[in-house]
C-alpha positions in Angstrom: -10.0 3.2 17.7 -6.7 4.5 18.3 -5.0 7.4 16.4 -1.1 8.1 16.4 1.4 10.4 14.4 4.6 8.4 12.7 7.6 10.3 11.6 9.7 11.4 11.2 10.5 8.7 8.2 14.2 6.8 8.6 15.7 6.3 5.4 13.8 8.8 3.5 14.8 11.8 2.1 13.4 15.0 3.8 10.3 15.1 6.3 7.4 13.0 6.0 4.9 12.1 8.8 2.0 10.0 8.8 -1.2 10.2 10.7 -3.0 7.4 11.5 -6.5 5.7 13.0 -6.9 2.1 13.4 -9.7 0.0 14.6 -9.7 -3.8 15.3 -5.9 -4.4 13.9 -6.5 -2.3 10.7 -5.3 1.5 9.6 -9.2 2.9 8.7 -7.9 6.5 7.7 -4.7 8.3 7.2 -3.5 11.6 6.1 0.0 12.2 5.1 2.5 15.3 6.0 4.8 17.3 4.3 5.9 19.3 6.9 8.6 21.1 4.9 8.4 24.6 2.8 10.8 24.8 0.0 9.8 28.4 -1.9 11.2 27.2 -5.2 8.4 28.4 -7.0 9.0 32.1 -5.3 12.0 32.4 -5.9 11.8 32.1 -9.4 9.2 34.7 -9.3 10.5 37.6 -11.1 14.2 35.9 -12.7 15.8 35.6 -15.9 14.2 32.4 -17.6 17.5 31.2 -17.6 18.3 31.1 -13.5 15.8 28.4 -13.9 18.5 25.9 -15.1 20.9 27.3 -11.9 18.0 26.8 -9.5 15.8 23.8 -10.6 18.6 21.1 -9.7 19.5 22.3 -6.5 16.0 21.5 -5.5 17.3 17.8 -5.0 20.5 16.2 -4.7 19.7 12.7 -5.3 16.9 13.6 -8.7 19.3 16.6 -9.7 19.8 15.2 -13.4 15.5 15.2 -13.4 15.0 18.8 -11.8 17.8 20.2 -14.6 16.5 18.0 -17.6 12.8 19.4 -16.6 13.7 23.2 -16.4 15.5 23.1 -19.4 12.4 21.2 -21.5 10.1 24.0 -20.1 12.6 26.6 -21.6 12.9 24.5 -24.6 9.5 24.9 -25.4 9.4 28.3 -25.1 12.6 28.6 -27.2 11.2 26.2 -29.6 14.4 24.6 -29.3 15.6 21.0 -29.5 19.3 19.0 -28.9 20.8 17.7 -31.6 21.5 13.7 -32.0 24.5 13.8 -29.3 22.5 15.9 -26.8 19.6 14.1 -26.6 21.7 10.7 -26.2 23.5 12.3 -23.3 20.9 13.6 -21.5 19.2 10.4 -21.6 21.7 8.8 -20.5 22.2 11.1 -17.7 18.4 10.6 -16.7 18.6 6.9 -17.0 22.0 7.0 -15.2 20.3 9.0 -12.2 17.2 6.9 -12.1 18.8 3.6 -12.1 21.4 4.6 -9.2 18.2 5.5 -7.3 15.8 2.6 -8.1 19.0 0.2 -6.5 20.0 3.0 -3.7 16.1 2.2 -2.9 16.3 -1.6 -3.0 19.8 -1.7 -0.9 19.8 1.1 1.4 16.4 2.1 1.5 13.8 -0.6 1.6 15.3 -4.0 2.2 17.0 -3.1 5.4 13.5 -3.2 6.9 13.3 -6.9 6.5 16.4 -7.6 8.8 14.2 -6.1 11.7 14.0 -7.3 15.0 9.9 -8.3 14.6 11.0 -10.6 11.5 13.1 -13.0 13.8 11.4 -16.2 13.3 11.2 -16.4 9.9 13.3 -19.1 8.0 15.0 -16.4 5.8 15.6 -13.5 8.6 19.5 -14.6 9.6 20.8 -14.2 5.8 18.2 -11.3 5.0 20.2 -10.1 8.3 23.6 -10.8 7.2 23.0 -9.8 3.6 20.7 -6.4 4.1 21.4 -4.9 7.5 21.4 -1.1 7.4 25.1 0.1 6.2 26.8 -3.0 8.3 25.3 -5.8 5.4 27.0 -7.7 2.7 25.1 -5.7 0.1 25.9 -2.2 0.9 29.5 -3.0 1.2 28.9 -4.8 -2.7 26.5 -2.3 -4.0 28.0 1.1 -2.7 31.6 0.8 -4.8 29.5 -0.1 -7.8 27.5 2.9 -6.8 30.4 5.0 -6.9 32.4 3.6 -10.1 28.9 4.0 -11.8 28.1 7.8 -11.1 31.8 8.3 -13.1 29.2 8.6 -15.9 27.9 11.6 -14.7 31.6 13.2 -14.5 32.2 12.4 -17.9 28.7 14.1 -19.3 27.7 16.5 -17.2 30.9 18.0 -15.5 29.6 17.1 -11.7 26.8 15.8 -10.0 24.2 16.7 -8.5 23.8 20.5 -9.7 25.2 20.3 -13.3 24.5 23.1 -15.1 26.3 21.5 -18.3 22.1 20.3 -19.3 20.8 23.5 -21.2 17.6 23.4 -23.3 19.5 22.9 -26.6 21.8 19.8 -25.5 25.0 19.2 -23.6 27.1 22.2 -23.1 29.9 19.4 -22.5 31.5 17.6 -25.5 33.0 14.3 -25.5 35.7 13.1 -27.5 36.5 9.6 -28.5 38.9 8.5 -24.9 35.8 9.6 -23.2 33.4 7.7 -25.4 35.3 4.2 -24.8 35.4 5.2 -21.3 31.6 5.6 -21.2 31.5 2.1 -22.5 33.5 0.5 -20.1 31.6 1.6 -17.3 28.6 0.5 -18.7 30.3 -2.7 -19.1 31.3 -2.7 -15.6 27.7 -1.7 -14.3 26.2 -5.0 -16.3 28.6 -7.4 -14.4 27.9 -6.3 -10.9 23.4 -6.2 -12.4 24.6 -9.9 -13.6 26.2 -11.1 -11.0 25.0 -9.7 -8.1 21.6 -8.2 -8.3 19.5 -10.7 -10.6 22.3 -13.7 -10.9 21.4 -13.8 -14.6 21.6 -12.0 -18.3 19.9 -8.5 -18.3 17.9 -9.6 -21.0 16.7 -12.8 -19.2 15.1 -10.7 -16.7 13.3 -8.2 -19.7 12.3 -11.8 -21.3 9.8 -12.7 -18.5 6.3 -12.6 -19.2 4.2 -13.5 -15.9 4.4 -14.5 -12.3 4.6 -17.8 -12.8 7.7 -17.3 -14.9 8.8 -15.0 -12.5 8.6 -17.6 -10.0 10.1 -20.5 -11.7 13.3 -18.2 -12.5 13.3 -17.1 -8.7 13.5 -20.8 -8.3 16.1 -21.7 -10.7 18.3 -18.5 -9.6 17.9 -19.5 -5.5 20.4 -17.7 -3.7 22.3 -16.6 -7.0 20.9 -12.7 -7.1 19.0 -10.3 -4.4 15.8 -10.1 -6.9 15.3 -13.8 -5.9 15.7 -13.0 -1.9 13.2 -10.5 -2.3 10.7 -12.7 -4.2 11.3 -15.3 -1.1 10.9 -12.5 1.2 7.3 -10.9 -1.0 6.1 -14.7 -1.1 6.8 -15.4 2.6 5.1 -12.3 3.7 2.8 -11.8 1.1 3.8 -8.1 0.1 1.5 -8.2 -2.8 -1.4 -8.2 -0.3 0.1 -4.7 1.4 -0.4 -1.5 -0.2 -3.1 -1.7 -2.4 -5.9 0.8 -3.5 -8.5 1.1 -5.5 -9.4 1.7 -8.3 -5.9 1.9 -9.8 -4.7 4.5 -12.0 -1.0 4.9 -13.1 0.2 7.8 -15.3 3.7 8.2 -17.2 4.8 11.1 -19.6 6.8 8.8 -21.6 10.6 8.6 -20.5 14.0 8.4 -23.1 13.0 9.4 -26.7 16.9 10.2 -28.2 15.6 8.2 -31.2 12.5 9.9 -31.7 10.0 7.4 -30.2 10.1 6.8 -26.5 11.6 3.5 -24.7 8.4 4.0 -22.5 5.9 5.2 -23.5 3.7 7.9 -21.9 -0.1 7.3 -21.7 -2.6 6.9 -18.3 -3.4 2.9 -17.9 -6.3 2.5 -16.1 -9.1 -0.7 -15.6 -6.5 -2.6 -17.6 -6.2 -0.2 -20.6 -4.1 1.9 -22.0 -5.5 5.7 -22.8 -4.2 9.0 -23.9 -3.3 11.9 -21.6 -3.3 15.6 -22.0 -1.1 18.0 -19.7 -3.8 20.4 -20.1 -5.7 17.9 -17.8 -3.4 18.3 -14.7 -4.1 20.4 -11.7 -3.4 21.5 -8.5 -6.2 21.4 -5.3 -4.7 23.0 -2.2 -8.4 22.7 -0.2 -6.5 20.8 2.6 -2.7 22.4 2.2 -1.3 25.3 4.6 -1.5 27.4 1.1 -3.8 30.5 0.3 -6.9 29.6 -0.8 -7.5 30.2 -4.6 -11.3 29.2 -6.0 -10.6 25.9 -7.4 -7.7 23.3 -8.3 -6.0 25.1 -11.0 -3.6 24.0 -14.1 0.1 24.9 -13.4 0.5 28.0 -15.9 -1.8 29.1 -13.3 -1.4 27.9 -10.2 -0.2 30.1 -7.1 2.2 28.6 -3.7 1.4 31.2 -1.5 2.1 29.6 2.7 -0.4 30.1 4.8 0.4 27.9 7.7 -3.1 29.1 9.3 -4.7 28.1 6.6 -8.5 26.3 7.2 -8.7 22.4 6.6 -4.7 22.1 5.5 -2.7 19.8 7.0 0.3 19.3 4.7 2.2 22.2 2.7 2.0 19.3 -0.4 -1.0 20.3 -2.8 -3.5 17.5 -4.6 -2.4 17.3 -8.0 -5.2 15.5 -10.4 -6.1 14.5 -13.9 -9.0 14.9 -14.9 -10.2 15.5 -11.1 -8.8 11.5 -10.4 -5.9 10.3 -8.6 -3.5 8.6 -9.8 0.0 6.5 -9.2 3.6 7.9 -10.6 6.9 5.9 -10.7 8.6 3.1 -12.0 5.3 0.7 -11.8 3.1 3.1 -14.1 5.9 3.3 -16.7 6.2 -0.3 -17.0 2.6 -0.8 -16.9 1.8 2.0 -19.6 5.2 1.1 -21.5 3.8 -3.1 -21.8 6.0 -4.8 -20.2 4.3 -8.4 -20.2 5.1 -9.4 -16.4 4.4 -6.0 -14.9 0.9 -5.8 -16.7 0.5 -9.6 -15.3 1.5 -8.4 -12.1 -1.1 -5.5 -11.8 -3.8 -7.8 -13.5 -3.6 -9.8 -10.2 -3.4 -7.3 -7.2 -2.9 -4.0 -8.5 -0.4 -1.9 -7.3 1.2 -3.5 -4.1 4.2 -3.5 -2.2 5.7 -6.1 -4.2 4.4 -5.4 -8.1 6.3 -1.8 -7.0 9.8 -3.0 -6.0 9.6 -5.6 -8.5 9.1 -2.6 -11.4 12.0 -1.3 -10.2 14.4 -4.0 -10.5 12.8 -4.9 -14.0 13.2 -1.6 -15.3 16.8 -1.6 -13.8 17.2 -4.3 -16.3 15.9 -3.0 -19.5 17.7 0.6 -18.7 21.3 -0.5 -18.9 21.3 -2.2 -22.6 19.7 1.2 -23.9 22.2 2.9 -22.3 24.4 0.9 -23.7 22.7 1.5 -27.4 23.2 5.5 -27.0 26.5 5.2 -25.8 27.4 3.4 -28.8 25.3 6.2 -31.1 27.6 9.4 -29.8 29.5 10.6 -32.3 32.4 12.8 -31.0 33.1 16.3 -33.4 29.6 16.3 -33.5 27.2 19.0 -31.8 26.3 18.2 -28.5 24.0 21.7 -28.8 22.3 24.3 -29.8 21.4 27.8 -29.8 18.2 29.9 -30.0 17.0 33.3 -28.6 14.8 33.5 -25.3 11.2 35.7 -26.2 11.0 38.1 -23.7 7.2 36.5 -23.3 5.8 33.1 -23.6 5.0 30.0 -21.9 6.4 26.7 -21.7 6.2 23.3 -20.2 8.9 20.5 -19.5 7.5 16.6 -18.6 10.5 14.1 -17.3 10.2 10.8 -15.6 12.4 10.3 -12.8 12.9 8.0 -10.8 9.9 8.0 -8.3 7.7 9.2 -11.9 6.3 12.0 -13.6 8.1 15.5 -12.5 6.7 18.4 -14.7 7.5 22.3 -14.7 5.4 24.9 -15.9 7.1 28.2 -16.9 4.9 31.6 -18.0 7.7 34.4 -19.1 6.6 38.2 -19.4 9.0 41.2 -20.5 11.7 39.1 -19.8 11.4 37.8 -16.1 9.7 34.5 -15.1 6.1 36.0 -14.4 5.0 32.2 -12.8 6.8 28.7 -12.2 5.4 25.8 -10.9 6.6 22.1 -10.2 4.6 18.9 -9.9 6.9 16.3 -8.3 6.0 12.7 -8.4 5.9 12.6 -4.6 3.4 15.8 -4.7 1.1 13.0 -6.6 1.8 10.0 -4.8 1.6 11.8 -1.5 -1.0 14.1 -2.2 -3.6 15.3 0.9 -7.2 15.3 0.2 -8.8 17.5 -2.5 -12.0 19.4 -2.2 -14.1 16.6 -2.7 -12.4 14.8 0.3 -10.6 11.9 -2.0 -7.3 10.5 -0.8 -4.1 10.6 -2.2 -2.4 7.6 -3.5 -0.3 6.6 -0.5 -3.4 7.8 1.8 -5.4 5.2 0.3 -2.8 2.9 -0.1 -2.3 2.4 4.1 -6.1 1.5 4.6 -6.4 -2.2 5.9 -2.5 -2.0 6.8 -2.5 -4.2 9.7 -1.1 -3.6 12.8 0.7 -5.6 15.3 0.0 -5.2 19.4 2.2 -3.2 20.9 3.9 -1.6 17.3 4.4 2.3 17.7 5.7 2.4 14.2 4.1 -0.4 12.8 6.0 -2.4 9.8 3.5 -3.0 7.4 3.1 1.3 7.1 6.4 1.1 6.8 6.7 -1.3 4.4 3.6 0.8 2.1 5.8 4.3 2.5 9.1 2.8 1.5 7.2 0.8 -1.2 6.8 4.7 -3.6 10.2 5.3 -2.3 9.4 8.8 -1.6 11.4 12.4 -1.9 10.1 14.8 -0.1 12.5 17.5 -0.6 11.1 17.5 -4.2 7.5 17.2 -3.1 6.6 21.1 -1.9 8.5 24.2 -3.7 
């Protein structure tokens, strides 16, 4: 058996290590580390209800648009507030806006880079993979970073700046747009789809959406050869079997439901699990620190109750992340639980076969990139300049309130408990904090921890790919992961 430490994480936002044992060519146990305080959740303590909205976004600067859009829900709920037509449009599409330029950030700068390494050398695709995806010198990042930029223009146009807006308020859009801005808006859009065409999938948008099943996946692959970078990651998955790496069992994926302008969500929410679809309660969510550097408390506990208190001496811990749970279980956030509790066809085929993996997770990604951007295009069309883009209501000076988003890497909640005024508790559940989680008090792995058992590794690999491949695979932020 050996053991080792890996980290920190290239290509990752914030700290992350990863302990490791293997025996006979094969991780047998891991434990993963966030080895970064934030203090969010104390800072909070004690501050207007509204500093929330000033705070919450600069807890990221890539998942910004998530961090305000969840703050102001929380407060929302306490107000008993919600956006008119025009501000629920724009905040969705500043949400999908944000999540989208992730999800491909993740593919192109992020996770495909990894394939143009050294140890890949003798496959038949590794010269082009290495022409096409080699970290910040490839073909791609020189295509996809311009449309990158252009694309963020959105975010100028609704929110004022990004990250850090504070134009997202719990009644709407404090920022109006008029008709110029409107058809700008559109063209973007319009822009965005061509370079989604032509250079990420090589086909319509909606082709992509219309695929049912792998074999249909495959055949398009086929059809599309070299025409897109979704089909030179399915010869990549294929060659390498990537739908073999990262699996764990049993499988549980949980969404709150993502982009409801129109009053029913574009995803729904819901907790698929065994191949079914089931309800899910927020009342059901809590917190475990038995194995965090956090005070001990006697019990996991629901988030208008939870404490973050450090205690870097504290017995057992050995990550300042908490165990978040439903029901006591563990579960899976991001892009593959929406599609699977949302019903898209080939992502429930996908997960019929093997789960989650390494490749049913990318491939989520990409196929949600393609449904996102002709709903964006839908609310885009819906604004209605003159129209209120908000809303007013008064703050109680006591009160509690909750605020469920799905970014990009999944399900982000805040919980908010208010008393004579000042904010008497707040605490955040990132996606990462799930999909990263230590082990609770019953000794159950997190996601990712159970994820990286039977990873294999190669003689003489200090890093070895295949973690790698698993980690980068739930594209984690770990600035967002501990408050």
């Amino acid at each position: 058996m050996s053991r080792r430490v890996i980290g920190p994480f290239n290509r990752v936002e914030g700290d992350l290590e990863v302990r490791i044992e293997s025996h006979d060519g094969r991780v047998s146990r891991a434990e993963v580390v966030s080895p970064l305080y934030r203090g969010f959740e104390q800072m909070l303590h004690g501050k207007d209800p509204r500093d929330a909205l000033v705070y919450a976004p600069r807890i990221c600067g890539i998942c910004s648009i998530s961090q305000s859009l969840a703050a102001a829900r929380a407060l929302a709920a306490l107000q008993g507030l919600s956006p008119p037509p025009n501000g629920q449009y724009a905040q969705d599409l500043l949400l999908a806006a944000e999540n989208m330029v992730d999800h491909l950030t993740h593919f192109y700068l992020f996770f495909m880079p990894d394939f143009a390494r050294d140890c890949y050398r003798d496959a038949p695709w590794h010269e082009g993979t290495l022409s096409r995806f080699r970290a910040v010198k490839g073909e791609a990042a020189r295509a996809f970073l311009p449309a990158r930029a252009g694309f963020l223009h959105i975010m100028g146009l609704l929110a004022g700046k990004w990250p850090h807006s504070l134009a997202i308020q719990p009644g709407g859009l404090t920022k109006t747009i008029g008709v110029a801005e409107k058809m700008r808006l559109i063209t973007i859009l319009a822009q965005f789809r061509r370079f989604l065409e032509e250079t990420v999938f090589g086909d319509a948008l909606e082709a992509v959406d219309a695929l049912t099943s792998r074999e249909a996946l495959e055949a398009w692959g086929a059809r599309q050869g070299a025409g897109g970078d979704f089909s030179r990651f399915l010869e990549i998955s294929n060659s390498i079997k990537l739908d073999e790496l990262g699996r764990w069992q049993p499988n549980r994926f949980l969404s709150y439901g993502a982009y409801g302008a129109d009053g029913e969500s574009l995803f729904a929410g819901g907790l698929f699990a065994d191949g079914e679809l089931h309800d899910f309660a927020q009342g059901a969510i809590s917190e475990d620190g038995a194995h965090s550097w956090l005070a001990a408390t006697d019990g996991p506990k629901h988030p208008f109750n939870g404490t973050t208190i450090p205690d870097a001496d504290a017995a057992g811990g050995y990550s300042w992340c908490k165990a978040p749970r439903l029901d006591g279980e563990v579960v899976e956030m991001g892009a593959l639980a929406r599609q699977l509790v949302g019903g898209h066809p080939l992502i429930r085929d996908l997960a019929a076969r093997g789960g989650g993996n390494v490749f049913s997770r990318v491939a989520a990604r990409l196929v949600e990139t393609a449904r996102l951007l002709p709903a964006m295009e839908q609310w885009a069309d819906k604004l209605e300049p003159g129209a209120p883009f908000y809303r007013e209501a008064p703050m109680p000076a006591d009160g509690e309130g909750f605020g469920l988003v799905e970014a990009a890497r999944g399900g982000l909640g805040h919980w908010l408990r208010v008393q004579n005024n000042c904010i008497l508790n707040y605490q955040i559940i990132a996606p990462t904090t799930w999909n990263f989680s230590p082990r609770d008090r019953e000794g159950t792995p997190g996601a990712l921890e159970q994820a990286l058992v039977g990873a294999p590794v190669r003689d003489g690999e200090a890093d070895p790919v295949a973690v790698q491949h698993i980690v980068r695979s739930f594209d984690p932020c770990m600035v967002c992961t501990v408050h």
